[in-house]
C-alpha positions in Angstrom: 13.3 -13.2 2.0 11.8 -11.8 4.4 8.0 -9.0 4.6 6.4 -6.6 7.1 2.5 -8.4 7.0 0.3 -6.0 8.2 -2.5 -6.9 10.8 -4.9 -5.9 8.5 -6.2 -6.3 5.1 -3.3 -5.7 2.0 -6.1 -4.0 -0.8 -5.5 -2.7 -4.1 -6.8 -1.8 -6.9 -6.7 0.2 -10.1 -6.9 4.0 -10.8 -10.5 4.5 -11.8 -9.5 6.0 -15.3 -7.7 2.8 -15.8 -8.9 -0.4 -17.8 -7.0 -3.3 -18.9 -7.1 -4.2 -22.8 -5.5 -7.2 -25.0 -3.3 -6.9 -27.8 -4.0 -8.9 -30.9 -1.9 -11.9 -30.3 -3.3 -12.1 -26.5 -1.3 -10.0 -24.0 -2.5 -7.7 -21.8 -2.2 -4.5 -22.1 -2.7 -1.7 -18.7 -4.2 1.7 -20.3 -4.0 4.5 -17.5 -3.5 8.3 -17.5 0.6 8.0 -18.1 0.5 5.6 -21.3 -0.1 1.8 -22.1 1.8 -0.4 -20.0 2.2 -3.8 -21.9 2.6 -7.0 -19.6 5.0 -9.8 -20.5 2.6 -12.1 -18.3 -0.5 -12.7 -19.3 -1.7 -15.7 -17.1 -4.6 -17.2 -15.6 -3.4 -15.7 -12.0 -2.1 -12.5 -13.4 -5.9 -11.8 -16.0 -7.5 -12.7 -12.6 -5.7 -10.2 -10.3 -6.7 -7.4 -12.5 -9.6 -7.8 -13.5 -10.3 -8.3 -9.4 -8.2 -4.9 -8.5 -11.1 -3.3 -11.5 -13.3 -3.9 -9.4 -11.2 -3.2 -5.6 -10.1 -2.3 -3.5 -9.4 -5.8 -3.4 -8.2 -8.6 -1.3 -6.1 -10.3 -3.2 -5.8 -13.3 -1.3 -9.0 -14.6 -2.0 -8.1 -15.6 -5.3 -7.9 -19.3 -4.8 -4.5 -19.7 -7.0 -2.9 -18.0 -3.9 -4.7 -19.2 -1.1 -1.2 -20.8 0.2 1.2 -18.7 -0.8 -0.9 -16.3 1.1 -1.2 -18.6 4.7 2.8 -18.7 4.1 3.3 -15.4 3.9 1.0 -15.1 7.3 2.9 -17.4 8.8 6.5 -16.8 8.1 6.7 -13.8 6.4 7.8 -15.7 2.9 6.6 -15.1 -0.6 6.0 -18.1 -2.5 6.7 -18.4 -6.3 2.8 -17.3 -7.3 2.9 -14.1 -5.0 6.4 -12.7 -6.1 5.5 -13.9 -10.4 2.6 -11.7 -9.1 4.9 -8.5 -7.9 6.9 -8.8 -10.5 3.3 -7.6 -12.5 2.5 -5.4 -9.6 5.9 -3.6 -9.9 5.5 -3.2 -13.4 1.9 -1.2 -12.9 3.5 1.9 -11.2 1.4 4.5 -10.6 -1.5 2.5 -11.8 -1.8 0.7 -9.4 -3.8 1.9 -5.9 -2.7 0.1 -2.8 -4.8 0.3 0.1 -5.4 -0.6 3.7 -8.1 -2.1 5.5 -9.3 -3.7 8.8 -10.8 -7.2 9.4 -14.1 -5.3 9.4 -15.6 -5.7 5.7 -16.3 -1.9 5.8 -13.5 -1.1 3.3 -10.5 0.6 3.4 -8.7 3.0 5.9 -6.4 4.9 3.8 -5.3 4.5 0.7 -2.0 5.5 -1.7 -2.9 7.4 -5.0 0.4 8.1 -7.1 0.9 11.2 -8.6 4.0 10.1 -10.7 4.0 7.0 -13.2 7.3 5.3 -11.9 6.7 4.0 -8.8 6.6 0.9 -6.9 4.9 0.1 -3.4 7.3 -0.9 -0.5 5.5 -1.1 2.6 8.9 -0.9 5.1 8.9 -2.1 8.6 9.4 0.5 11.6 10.1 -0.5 15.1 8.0 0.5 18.1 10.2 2.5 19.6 11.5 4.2 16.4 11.7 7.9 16.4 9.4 9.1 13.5 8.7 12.2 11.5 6.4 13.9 9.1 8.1 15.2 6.2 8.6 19.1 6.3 6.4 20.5 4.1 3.2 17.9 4.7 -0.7 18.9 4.9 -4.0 17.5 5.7 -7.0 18.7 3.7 -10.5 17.7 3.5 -11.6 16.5 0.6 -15.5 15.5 0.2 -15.7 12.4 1.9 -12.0 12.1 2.8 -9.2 13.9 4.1 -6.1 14.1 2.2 -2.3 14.0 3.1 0.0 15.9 0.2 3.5 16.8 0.6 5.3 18.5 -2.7 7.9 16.2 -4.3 6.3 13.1 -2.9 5.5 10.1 -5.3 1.8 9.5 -4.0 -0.7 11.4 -2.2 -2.2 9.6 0.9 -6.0 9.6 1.2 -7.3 9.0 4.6 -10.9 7.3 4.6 -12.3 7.0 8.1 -10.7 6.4 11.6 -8.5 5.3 12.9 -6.5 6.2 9.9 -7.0 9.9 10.3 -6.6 10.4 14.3 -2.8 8.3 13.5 -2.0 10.8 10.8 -3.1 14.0 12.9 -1.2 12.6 16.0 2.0 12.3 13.8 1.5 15.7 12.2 1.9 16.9 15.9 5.5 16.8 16.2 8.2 13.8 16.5 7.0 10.6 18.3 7.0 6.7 18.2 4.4 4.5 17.1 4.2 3.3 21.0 3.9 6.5 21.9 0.4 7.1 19.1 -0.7 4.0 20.7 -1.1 4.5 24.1 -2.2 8.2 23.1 -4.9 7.2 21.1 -5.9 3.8 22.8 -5.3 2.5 19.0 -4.1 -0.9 18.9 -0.3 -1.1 18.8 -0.6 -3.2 15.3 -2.9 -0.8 13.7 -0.9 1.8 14.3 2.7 0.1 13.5 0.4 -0.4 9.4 -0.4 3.0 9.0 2.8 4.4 9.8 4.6 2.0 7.7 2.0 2.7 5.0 2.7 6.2 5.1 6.6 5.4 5.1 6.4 3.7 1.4 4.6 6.7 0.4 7.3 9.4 1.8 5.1 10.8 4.3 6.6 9.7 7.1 10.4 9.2 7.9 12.5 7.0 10.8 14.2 9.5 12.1 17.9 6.6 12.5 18.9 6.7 9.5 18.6 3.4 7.6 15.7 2.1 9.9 13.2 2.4 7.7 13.9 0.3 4.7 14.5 -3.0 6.4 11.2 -5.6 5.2 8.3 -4.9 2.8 5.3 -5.9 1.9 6.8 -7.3 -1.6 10.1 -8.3 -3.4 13.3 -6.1 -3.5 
């Protein structure tokens, strides 16, 4: 199995009108604005992974029962057996769940995804360099109090851009077709900050490879 690791920091989190409960005999239960999403796993790694992404935008590498699957997914792009029993949580959280993207800066995160459907499941896909990428018709950029927001009608999530360089890459790519080598050396961006935003943007609809079938060939989790 292969993954597209970004350079930066994987984060996520919950929805801040989310909290996580316990049934009677001990599972856990995910209360958010769509329902109660009951989880068939409620271990040690899986209580501490939620009650981190309470608090997140988190890095969930630092919890120690993934420390290696974590350096092997670094280093060859393979989940091991914690990270995808993991997922298979993650997947189950849908819209719940708020995944995010940050640098190796400690000043939080760049952009992140906020659903606005319940079913949904984050795929970060790989594009190439020299792809040919698109906005899809229809997208806007807004300010929004601290933030400035990318919504397109019909999409599963709306894209919340926190600080640079996240919003000069989306305003670049709102300008008309281009490649991410193209943003780069337009911006002076580095090439692998660029090549994460775009793809984050991709799993949440905004952004489209223009060759058909490009754009769904890794992700950040399990198919």
């Amino acid at each position: 199995m292969t993954s597209h690791f970004p350079s930066g920091r994987p984060l996520f989190s919950l929805l801040e009108d989310t909290f996580v409960g316990t049934t009677e005999d001990g599972r856990l239960t995910v209360h958010g604005r769509w329902g109660v999403i009951e989880l068939e796993d409620s271990s040690p790694l899986v209580r501490e992974a939620l009650h981190r992404m309470g608090l997140g935008p988190v890095s969930l590498e630092n919890i120690p029962m993934l420390y290696e699957d974590f350096a092997t997914w670094r280093q060859s792009g393979r989940l091991g057996a914690r990270w995808l029993r993991l997922w298979r949580t993650l997947d189950l959280l849908g819209g719940c769940m708020v995944p995010s993207l940050g640098l190796h800066d400690g000043a939080g995160p760049i952009l992140s995804l906020v659903a606005v459907v319940p079913d949904v499941v984050f795929r970060c896909p790989h594009v190439g360099v020299e792809d040919t990428i698109d906005v899809r018709p229809g997208t806007t950029i807004r300010d929004v109090v601290d933030d400035e927001l990318l919504e397109c009608p019909g999409l599963p999530y709306t894209v919340a851009l926190h600080r640079p360089p996240a919003t000069g890459i989306a305003r670049a790519l709102l300008a008309g077709p281009t490649t991410i080598a193209q943003v780069t050396g337009g911006l002076g961006v580095r090439g692998e900050v660029v090549s994460d935003v775009v793809s984050y943007l991709a799993s949440a609809g905004v952004v489209h490879v223009a060759e058909t079938g490009k754009n769904d060939r890794t992700s950040t989790g399990p198919r």
